[in-house]
PDB file of N, CA, C and O in Angstrom:
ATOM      1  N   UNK A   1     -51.699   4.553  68.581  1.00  0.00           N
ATOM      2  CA  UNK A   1     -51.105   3.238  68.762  1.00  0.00           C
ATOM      3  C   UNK A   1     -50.387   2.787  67.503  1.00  0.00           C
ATOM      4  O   UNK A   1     -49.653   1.820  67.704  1.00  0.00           O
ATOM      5  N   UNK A   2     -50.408   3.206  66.349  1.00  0.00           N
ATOM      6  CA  UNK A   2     -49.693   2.914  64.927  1.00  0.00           C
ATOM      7  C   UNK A   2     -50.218   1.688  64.659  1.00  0.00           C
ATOM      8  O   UNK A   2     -51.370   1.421  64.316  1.00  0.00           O
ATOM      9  N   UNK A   3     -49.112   0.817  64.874  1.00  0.00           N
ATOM     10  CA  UNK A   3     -48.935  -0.588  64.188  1.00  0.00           C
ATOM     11  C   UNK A   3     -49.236  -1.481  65.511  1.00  0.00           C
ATOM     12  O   UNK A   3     -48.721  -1.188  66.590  1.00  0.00           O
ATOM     13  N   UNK A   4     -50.017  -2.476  65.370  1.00  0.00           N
ATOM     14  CA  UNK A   4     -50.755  -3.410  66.410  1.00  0.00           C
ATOM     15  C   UNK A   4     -49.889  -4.541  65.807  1.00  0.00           C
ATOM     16  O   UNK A   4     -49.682  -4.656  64.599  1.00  0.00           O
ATOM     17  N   UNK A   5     -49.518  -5.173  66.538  1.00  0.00           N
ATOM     18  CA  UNK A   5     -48.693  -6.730  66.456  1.00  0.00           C
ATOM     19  C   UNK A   5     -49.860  -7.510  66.721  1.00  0.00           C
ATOM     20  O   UNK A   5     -50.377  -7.529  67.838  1.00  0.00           O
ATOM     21  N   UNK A   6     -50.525  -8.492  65.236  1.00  0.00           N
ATOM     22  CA  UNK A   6     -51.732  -9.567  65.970  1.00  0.00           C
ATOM     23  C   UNK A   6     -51.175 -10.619  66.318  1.00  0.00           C
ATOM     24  O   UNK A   6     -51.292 -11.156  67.419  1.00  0.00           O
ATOM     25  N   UNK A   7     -50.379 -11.077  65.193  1.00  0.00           N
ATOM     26  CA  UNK A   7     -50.570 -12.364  65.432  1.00  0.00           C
ATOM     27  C   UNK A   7     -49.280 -13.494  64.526  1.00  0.00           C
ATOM     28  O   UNK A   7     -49.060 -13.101  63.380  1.00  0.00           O
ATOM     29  N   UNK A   8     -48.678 -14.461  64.846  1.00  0.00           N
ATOM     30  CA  UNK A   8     -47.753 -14.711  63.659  1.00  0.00           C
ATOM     31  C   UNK A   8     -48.230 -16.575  63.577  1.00  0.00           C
ATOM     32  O   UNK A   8     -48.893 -17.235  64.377  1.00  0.00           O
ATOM     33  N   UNK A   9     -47.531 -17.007  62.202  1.00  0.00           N
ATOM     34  CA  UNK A   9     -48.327 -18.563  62.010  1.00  0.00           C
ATOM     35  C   UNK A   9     -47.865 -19.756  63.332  1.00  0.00           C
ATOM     36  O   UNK A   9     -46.821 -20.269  63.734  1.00  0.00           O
ATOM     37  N   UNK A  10     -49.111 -19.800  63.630  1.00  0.00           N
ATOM     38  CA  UNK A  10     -48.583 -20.666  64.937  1.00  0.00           C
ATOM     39  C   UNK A  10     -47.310 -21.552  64.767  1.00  0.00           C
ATOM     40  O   UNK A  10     -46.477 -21.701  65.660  1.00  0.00           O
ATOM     41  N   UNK A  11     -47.241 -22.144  63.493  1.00  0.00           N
ATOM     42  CA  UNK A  11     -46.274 -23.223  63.294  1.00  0.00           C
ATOM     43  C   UNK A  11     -44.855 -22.744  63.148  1.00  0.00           C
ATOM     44  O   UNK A  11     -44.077 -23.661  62.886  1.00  0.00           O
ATOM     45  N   UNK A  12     -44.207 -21.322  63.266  1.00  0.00           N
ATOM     46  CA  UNK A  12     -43.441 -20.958  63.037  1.00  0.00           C
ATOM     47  C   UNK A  12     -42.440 -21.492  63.746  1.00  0.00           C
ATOM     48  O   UNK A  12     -42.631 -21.967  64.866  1.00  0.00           O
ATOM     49  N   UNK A  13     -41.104 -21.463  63.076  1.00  0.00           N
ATOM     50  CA  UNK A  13     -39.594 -22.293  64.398  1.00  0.00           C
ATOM     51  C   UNK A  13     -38.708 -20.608  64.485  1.00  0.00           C
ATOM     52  O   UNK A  13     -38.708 -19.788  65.403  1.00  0.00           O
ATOM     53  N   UNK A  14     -37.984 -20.567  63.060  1.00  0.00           N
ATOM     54  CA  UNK A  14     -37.215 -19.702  63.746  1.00  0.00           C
ATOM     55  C   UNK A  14     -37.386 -18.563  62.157  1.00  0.00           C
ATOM     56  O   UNK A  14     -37.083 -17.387  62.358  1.00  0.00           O
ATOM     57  N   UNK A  15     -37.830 -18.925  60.751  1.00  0.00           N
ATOM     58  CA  UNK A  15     -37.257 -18.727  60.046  1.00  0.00           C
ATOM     59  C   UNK A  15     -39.095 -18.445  59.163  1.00  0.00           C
ATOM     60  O   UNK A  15     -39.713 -17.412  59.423  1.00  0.00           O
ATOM     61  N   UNK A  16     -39.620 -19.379  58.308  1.00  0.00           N
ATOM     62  CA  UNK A  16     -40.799 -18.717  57.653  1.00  0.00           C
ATOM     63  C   UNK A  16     -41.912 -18.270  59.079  1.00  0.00           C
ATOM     64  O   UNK A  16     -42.594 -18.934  59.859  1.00  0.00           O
ATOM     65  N   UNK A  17     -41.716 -17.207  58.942  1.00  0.00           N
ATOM     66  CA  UNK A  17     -42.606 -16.410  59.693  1.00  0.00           C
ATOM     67  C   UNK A  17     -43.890 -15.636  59.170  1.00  0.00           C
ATOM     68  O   UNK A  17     -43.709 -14.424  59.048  1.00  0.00           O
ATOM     69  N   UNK A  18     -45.206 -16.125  58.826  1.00  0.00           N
ATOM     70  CA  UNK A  18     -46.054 -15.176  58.101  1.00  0.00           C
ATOM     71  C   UNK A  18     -46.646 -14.500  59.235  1.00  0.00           C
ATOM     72  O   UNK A  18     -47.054 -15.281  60.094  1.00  0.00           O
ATOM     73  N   UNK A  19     -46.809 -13.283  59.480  1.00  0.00           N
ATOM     74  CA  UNK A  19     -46.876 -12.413  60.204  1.00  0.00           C
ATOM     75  C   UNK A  19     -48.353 -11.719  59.984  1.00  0.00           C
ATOM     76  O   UNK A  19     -48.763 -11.955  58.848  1.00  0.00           O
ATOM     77  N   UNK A  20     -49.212 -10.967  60.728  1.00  0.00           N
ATOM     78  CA  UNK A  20     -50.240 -10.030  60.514  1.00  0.00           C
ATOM     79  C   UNK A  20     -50.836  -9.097  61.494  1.00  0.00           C
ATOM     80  O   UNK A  20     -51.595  -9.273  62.448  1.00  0.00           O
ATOM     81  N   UNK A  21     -50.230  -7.978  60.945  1.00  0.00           N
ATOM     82  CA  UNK A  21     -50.173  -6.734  62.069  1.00  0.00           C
ATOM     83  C   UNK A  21     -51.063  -5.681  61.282  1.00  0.00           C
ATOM     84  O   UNK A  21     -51.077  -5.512  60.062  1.00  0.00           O
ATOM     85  N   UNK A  22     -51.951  -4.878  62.438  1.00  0.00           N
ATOM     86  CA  UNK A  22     -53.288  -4.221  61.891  1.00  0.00           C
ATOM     87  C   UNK A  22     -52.926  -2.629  62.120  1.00  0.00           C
ATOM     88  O   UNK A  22     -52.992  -2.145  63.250  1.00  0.00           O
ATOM     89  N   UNK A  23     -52.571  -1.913  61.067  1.00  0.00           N
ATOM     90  CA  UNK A  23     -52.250  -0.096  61.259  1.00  0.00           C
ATOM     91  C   UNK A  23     -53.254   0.761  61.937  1.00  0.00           C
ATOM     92  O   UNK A  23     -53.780   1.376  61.009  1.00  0.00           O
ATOM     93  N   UNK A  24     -53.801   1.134  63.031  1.00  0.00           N
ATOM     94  CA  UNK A  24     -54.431   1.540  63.514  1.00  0.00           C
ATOM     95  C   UNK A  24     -54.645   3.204  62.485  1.00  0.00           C
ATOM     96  O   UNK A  24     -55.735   3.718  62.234  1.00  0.00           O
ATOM     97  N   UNK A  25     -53.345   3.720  62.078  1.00  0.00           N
ATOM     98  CA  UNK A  25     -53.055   4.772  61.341  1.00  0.00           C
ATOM     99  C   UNK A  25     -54.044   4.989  60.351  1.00  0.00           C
ATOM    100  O   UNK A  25     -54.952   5.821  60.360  1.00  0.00           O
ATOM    101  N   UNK A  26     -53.761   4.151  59.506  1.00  0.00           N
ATOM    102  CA  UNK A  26     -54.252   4.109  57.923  1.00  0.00           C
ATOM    103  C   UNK A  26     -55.222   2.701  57.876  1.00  0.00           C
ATOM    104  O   UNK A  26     -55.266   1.998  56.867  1.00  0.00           O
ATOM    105  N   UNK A  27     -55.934   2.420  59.028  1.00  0.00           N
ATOM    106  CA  UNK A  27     -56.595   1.139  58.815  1.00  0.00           C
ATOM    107  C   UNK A  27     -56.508   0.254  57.903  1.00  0.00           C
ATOM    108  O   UNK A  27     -57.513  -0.166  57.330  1.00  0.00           O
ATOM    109  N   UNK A  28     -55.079  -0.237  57.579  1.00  0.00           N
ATOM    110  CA  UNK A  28     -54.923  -1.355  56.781  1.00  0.00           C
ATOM    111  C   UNK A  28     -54.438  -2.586  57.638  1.00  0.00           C
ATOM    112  O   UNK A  28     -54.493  -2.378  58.850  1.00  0.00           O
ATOM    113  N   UNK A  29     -53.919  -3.973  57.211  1.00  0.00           N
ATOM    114  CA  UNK A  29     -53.898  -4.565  56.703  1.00  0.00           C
ATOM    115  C   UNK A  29     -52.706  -5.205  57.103  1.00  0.00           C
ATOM    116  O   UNK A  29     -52.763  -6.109  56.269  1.00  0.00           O
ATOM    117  N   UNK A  30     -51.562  -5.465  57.797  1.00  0.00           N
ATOM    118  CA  UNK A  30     -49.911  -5.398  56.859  1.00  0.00           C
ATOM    119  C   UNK A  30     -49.753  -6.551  57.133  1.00  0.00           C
ATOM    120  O   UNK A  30     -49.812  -6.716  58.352  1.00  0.00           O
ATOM    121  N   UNK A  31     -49.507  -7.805  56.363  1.00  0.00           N
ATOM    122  CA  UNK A  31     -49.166  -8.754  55.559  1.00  0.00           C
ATOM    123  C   UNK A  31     -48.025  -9.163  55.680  1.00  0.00           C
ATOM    124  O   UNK A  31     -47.315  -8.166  55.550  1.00  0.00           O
ATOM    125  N   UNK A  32     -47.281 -10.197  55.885  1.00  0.00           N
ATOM    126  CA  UNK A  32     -45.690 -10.931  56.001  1.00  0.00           C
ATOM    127  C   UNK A  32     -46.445 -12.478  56.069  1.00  0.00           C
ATOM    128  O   UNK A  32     -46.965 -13.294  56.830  1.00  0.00           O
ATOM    129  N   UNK A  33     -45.999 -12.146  54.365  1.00  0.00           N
ATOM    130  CA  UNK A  33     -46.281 -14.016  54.139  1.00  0.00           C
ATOM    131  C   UNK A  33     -45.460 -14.562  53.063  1.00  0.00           C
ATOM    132  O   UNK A  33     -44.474 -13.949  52.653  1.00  0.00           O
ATOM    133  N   UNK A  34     -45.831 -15.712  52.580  1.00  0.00           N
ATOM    134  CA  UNK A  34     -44.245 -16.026  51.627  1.00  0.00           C
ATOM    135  C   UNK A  34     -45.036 -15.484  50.126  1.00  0.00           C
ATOM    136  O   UNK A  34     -46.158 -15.313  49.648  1.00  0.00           O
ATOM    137  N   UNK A  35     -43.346 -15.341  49.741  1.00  0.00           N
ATOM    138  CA  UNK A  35     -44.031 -14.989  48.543  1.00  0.00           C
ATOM    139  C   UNK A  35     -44.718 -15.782  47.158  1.00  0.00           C
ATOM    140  O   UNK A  35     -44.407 -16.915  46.789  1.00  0.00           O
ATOM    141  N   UNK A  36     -45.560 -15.032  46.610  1.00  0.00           N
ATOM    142  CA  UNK A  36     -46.154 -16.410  45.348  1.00  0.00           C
ATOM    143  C   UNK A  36     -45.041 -16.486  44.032  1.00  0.00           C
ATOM    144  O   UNK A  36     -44.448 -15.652  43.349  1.00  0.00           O
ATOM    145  N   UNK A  37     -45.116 -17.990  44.090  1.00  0.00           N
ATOM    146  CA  UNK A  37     -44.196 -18.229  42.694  1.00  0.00           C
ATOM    147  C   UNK A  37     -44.921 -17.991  41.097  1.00  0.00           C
ATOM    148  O   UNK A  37     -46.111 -17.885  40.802  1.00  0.00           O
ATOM    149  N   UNK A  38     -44.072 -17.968  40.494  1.00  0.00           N
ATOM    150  CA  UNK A  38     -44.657 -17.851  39.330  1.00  0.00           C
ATOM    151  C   UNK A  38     -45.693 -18.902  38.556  1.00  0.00           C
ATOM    152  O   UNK A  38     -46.181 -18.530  37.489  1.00  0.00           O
ATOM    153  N   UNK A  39     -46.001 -20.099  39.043  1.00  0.00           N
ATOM    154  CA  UNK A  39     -47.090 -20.497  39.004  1.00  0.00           C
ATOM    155  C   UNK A  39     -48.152 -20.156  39.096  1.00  0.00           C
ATOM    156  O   UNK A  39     -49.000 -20.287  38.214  1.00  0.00           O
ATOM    157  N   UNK A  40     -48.393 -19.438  40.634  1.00  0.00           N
ATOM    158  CA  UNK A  40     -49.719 -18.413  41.236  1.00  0.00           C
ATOM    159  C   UNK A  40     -49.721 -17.544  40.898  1.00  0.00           C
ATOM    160  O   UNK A  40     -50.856 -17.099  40.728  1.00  0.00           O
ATOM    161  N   UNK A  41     -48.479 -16.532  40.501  1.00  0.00           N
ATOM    162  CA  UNK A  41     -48.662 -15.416  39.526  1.00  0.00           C
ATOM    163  C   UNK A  41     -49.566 -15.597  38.515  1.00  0.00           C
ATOM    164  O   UNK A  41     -50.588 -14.943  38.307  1.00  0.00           O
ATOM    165  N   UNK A  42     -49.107 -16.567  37.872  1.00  0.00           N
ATOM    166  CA  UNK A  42     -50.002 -16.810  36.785  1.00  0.00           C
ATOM    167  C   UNK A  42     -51.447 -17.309  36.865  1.00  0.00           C
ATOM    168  O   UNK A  42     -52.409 -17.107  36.125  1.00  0.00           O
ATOM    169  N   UNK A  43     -51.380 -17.650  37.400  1.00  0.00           N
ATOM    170  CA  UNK A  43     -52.903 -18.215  37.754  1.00  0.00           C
ATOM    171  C   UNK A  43     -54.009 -17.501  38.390  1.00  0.00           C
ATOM    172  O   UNK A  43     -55.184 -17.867  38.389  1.00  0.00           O
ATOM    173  N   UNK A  44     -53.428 -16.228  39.046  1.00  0.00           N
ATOM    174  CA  UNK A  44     -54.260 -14.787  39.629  1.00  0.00           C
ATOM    175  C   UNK A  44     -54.165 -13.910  37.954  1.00  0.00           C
ATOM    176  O   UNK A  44     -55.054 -13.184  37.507  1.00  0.00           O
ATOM    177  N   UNK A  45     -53.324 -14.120  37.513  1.00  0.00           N
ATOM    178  CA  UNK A  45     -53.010 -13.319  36.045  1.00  0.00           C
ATOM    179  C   UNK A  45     -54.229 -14.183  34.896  1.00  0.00           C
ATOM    180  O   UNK A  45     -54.907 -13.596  34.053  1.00  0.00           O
ATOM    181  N   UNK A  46     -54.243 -15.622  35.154  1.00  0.00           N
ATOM    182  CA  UNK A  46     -55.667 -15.846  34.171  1.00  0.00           C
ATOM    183  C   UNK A  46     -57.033 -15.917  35.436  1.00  0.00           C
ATOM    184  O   UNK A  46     -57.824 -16.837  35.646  1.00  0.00           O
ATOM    185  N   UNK A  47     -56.969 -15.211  35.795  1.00  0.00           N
ATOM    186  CA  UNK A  47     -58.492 -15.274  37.039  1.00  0.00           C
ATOM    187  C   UNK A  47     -58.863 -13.755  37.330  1.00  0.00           C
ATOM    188  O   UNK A  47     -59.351 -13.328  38.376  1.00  0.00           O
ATOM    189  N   UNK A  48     -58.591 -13.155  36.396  1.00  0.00           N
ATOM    190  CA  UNK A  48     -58.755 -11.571  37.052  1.00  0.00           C
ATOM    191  C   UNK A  48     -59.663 -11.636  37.796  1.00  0.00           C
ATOM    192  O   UNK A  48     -60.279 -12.701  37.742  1.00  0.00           O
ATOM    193  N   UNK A  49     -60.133 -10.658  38.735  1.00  0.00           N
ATOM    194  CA  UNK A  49     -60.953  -9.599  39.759  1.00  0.00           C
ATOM    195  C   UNK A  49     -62.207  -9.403  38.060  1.00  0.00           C
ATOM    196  O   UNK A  49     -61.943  -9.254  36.867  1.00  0.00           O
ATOM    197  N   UNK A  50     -63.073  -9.475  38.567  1.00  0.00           N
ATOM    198  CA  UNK A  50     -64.354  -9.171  37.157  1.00  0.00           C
ATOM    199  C   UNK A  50     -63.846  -7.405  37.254  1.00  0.00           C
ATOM    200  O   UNK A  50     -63.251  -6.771  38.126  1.00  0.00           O
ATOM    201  N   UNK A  51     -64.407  -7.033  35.914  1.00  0.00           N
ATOM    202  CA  UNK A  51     -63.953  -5.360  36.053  1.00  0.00           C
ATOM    203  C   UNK A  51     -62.946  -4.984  35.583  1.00  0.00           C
ATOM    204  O   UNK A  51     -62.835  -3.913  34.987  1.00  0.00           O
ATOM    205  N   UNK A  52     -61.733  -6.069  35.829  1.00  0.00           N
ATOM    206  CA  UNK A  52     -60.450  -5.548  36.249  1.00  0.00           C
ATOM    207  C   UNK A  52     -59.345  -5.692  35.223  1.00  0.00           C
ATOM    208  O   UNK A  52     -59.828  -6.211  34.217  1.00  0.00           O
ATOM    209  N   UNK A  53     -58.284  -5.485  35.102  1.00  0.00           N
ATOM    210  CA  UNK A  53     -57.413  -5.900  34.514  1.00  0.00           C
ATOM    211  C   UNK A  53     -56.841  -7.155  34.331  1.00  0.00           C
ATOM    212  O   UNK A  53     -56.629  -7.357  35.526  1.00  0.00           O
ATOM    213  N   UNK A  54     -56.429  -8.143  33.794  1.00  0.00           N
ATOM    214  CA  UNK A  54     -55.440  -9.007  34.736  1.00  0.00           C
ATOM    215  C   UNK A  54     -54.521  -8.861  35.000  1.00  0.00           C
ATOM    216  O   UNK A  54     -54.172  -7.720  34.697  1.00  0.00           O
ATOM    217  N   UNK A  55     -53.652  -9.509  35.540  1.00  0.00           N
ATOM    218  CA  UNK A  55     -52.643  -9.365  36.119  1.00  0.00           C
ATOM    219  C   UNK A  55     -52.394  -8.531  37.489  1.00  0.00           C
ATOM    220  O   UNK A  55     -53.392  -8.073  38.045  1.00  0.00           O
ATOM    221  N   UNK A  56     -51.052  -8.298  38.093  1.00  0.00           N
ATOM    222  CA  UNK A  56     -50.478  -7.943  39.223  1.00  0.00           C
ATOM    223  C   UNK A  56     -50.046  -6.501  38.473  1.00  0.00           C
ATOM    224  O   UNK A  56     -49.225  -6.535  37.556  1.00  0.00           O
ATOM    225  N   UNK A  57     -50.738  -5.030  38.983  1.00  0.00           N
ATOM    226  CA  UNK A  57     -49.953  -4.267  39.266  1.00  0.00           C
ATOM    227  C   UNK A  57     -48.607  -4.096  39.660  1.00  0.00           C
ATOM    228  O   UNK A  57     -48.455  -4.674  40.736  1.00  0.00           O
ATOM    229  N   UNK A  58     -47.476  -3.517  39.243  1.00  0.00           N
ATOM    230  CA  UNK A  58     -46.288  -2.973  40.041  1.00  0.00           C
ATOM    231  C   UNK A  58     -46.110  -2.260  41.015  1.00  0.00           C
ATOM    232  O   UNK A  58     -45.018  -2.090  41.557  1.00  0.00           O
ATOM    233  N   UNK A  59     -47.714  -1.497  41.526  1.00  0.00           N
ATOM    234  CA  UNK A  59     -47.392  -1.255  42.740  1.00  0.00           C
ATOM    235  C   UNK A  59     -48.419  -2.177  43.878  1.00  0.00           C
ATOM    236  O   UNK A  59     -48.814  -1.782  44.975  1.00  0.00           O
ATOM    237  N   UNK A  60     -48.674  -3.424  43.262  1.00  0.00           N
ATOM    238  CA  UNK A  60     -48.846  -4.439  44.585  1.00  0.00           C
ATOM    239  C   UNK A  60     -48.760  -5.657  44.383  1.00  0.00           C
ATOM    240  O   UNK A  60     -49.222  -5.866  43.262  1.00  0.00           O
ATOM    241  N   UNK A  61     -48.485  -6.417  44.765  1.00  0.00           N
ATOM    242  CA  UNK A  61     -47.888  -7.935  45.307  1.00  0.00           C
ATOM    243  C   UNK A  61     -48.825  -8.655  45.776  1.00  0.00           C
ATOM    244  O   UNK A  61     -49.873  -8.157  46.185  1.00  0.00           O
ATOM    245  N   UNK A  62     -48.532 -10.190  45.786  1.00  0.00           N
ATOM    246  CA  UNK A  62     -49.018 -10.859  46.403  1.00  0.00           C
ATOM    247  C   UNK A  62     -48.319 -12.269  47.247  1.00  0.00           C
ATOM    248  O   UNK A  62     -47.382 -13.008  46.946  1.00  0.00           O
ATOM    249  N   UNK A  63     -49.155 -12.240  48.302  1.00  0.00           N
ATOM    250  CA  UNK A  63     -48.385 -13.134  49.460  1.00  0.00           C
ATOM    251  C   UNK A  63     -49.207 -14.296  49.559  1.00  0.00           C
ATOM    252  O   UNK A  63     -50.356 -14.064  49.182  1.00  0.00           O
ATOM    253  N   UNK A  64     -48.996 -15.539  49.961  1.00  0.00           N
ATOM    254  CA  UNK A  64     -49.452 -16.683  50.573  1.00  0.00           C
ATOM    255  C   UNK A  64     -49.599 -16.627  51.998  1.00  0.00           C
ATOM    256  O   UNK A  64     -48.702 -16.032  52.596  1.00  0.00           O
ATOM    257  N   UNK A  65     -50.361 -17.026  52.544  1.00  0.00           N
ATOM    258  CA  UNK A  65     -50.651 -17.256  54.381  1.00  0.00           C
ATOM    259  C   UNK A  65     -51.303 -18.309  54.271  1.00  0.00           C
ATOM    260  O   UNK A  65     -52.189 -18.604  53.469  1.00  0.00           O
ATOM    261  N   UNK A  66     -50.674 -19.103  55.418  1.00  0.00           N
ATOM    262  CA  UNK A  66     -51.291 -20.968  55.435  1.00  0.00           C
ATOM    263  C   UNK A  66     -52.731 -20.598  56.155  1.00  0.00           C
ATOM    264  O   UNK A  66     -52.962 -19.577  56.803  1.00  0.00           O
ATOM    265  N   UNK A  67     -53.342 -21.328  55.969  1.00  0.00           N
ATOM    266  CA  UNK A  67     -54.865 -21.461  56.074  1.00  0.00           C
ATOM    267  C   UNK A  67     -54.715 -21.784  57.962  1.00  0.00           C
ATOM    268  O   UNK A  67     -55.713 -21.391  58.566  1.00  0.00           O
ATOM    269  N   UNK A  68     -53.896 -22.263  58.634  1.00  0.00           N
ATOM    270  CA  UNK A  68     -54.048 -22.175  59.961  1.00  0.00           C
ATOM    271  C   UNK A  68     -53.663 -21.454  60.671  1.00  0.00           C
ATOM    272  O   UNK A  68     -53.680 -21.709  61.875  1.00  0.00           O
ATOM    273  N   UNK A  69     -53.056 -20.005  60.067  1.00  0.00           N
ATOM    274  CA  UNK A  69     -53.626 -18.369  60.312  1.00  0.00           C
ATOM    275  C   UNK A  69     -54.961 -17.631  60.607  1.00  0.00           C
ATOM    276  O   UNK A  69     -55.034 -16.433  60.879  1.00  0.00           O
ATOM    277  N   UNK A  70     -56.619 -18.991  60.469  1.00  0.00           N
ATOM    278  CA  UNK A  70     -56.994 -18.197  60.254  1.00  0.00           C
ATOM    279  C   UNK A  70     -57.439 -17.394  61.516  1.00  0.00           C
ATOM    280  O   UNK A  70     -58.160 -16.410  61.348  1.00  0.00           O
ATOM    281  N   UNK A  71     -57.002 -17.804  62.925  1.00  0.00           N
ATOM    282  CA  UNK A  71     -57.801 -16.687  63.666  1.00  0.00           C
ATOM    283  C   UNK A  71     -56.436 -16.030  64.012  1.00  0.00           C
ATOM    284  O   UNK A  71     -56.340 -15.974  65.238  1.00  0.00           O
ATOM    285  N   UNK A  72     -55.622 -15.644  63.550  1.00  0.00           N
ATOM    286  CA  UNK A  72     -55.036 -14.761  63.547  1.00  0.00           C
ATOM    287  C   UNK A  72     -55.304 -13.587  62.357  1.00  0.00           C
ATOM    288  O   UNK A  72     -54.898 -12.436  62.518  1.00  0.00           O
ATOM    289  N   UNK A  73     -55.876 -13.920  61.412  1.00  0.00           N
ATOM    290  CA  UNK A  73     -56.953 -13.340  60.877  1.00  0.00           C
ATOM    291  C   UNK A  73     -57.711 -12.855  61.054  1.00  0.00           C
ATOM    292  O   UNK A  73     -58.083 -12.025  60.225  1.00  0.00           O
ATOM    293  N   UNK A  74     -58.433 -13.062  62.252  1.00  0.00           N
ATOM    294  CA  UNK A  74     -59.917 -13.143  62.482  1.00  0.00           C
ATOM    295  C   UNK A  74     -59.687 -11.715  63.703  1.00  0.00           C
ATOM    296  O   UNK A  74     -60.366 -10.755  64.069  1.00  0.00           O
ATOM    297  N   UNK A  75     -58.573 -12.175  63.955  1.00  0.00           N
ATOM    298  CA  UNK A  75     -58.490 -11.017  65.489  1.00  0.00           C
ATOM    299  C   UNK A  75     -57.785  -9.490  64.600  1.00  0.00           C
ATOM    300  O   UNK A  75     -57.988  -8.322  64.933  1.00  0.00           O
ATOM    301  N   UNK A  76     -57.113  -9.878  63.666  1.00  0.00           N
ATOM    302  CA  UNK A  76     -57.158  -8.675  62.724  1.00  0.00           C
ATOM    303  C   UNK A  76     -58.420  -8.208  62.376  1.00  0.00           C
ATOM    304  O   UNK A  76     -58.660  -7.106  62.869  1.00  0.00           O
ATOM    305  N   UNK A  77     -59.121  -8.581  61.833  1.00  0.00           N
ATOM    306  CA  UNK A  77     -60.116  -8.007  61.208  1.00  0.00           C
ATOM    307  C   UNK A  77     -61.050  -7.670  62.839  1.00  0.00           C
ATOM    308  O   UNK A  77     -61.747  -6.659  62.761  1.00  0.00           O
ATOM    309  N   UNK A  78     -61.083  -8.106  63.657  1.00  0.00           N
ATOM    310  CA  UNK A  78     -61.772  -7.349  64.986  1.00  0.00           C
ATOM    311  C   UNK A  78     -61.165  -6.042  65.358  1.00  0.00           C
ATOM    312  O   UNK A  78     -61.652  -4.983  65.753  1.00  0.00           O
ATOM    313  N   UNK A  79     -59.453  -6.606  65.008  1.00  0.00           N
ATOM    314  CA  UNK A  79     -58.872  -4.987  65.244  1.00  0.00           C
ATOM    315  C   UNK A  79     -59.777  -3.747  64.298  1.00  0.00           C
ATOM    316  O   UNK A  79     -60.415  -2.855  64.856  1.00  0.00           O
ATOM    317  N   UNK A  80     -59.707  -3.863  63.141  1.00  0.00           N
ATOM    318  CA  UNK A  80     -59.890  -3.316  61.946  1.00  0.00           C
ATOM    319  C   UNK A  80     -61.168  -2.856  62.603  1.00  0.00           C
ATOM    320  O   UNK A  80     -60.918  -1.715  62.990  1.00  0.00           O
ATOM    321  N   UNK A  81     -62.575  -3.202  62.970  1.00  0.00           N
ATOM    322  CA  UNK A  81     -63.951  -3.320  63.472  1.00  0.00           C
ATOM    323  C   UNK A  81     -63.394  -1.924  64.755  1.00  0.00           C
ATOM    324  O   UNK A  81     -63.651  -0.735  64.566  1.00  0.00           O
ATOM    325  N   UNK A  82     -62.847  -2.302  65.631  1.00  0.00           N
ATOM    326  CA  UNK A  82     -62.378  -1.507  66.727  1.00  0.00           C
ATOM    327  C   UNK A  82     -61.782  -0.505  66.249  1.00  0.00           C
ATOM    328  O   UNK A  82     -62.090   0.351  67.079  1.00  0.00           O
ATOM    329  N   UNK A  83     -61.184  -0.029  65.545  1.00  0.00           N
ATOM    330  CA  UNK A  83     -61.005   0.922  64.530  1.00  0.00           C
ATOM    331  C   UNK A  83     -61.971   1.737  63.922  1.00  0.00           C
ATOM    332  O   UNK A  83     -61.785   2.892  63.539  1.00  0.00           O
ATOM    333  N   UNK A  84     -62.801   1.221  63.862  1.00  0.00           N
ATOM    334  CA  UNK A  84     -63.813   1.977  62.694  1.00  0.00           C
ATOM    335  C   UNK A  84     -64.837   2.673  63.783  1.00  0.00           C
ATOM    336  O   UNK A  84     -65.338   3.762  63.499  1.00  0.00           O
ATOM    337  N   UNK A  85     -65.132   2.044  65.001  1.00  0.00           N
ATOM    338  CA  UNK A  85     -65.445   2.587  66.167  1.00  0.00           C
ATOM    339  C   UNK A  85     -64.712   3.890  66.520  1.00  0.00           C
ATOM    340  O   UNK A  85     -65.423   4.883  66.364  1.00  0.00           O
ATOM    341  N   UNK A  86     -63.590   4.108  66.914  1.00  0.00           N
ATOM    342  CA  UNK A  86     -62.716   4.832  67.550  1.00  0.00           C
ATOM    343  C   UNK A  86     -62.726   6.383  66.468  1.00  0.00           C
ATOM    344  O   UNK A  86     -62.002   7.338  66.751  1.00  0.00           O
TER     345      UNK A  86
END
């Protein structure tokens, strides 16, 4: 089945679309949300992950998704569950 279409932000019109579709393939994840400004850059850049480096790698990014995504969220991560079954 590849790429599963879950779900997109209810509030969408024609144009910011945050999106979240579940890879059946590679059990990830895939993400279409706006992007973070350099404010939140910075502010994930003084909050590291414990362990970790700070900052944003160059090979990954980070996105915003409005908080009334979340059961479009939620049915991702069931995909993800149904996955791990299969």
């Amino acid at each position: 089945m590849a790429l599963q279409y879950i779900g997109i932000d209810p509030d969408t019109k024609t144009g910011d679309s945050p999106t979240v579709w579940f890879d059946d393939d590679t059990r990830e994840f895939v993400l279409q949300g706006w992007k973070a400004d350099t404010d939140l850059r910075q502010r994930i850049t003084e909050t590291p992950a414990p362990g970790h480096t700070p900052g944003i790698p160059d090979h990954e990014d980070v996105v915003r998704m409005p908080a009334r995504m979340i059961n479009v969220l939620r049915e991702a991560c069931d995909a993800a569950e149904r996955a791990q079954l299969g």
